[in-house]
C-alpha positions in Angstrom: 33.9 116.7 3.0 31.5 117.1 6.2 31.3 121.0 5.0 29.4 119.7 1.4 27.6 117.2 2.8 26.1 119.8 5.1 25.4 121.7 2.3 23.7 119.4 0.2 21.6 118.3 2.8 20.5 121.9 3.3 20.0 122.3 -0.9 17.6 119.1 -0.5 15.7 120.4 2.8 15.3 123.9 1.0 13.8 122.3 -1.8 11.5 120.1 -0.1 10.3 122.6 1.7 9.5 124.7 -1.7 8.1 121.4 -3.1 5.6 120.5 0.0 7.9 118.2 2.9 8.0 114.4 2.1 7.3 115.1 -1.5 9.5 114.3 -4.4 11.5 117.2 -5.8 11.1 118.0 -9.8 12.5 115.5 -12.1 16.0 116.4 -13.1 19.0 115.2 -15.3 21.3 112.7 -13.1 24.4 114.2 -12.3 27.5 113.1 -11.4 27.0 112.7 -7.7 23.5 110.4 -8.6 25.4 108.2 -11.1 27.2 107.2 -7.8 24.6 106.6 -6.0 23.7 104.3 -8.8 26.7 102.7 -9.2 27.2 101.9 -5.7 24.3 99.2 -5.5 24.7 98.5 -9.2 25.5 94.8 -7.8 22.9 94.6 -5.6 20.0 95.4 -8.7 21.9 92.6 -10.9 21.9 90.1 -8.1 18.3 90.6 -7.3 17.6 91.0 -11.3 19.6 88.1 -11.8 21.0 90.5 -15.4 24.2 91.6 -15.9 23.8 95.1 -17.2 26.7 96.2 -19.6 25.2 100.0 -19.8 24.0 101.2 -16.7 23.5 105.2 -17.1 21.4 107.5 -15.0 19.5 109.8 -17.3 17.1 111.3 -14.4 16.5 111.6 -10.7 13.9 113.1 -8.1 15.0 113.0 -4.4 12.3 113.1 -1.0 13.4 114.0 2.4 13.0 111.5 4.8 15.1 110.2 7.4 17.3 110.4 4.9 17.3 111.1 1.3 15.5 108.7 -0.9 16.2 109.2 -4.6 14.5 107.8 -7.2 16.8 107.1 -10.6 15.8 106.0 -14.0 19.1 104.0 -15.3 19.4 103.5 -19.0 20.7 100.0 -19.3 20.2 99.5 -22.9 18.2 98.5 -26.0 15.7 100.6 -24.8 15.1 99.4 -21.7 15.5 101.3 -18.5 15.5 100.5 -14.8 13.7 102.9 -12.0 15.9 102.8 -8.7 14.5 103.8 -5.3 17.9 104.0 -3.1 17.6 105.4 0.5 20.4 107.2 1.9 21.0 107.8 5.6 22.7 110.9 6.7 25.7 108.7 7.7 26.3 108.0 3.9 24.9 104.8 3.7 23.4 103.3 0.5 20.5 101.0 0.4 18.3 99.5 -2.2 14.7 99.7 -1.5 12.6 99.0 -5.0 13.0 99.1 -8.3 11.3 98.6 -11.5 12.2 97.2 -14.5 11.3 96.3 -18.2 10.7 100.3 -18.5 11.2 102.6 -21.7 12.2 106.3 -21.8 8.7 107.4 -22.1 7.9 106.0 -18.7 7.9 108.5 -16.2 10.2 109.2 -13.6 7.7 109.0 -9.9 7.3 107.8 -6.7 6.8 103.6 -6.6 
């Protein structure tokens, strides 16, 4: 476990390096890993929101280097509306939510907020 976590961390150095440090890397498909991330504070976003959200799919993600990873997720949560995320991530693994946006459709873009 500590072995990919090293790794990853390396991918997303690598590739904020390539992409200018601090910036966001290029939008990409959500995978696995970032529908996790997600997930995990999935509660939090519906007890700020005050919705209960019966789809809740991540369709795209950036990430930044910071002291930690923030990524920044746009979550399909149905009827055409979509949610961005901004969820930091410490290098110990811990998850928290920073900002969102919501009453979004697919059109909007994917940025830094």
């Amino acid at each position: 476990m500590g072995s990919v976590y090293v790794l990853f961390l390396i991918v997303l150095i690598h590739e904020s390096y390539v992409e200018g440090l601090g910036g966001l890397t290029n939008v990409r498909t959500a995978t696995p890993e970032v529908q996790a991330v997600a997930d995990a504070i999935k509660p939090e976003l519906e007890s700020n929101t005050g919705a209960v959200f019966d789809k809740y799919v991540a369709v795209q993600y950036a990430t930044q280097v910071v002291a930690g990873v923030n990524y920044f997720i746009k979550v399909d949560v149905g009827h055409d509306k979509y949610v961005h995320l901004r969820v930091f991530k410490s290098f110990e693994g811990e998850l928290r939510l920073v900002r969102y946006k919501q009453g979004l459709k697919s059109a909007d873009p994917l940025s830094y907020f």
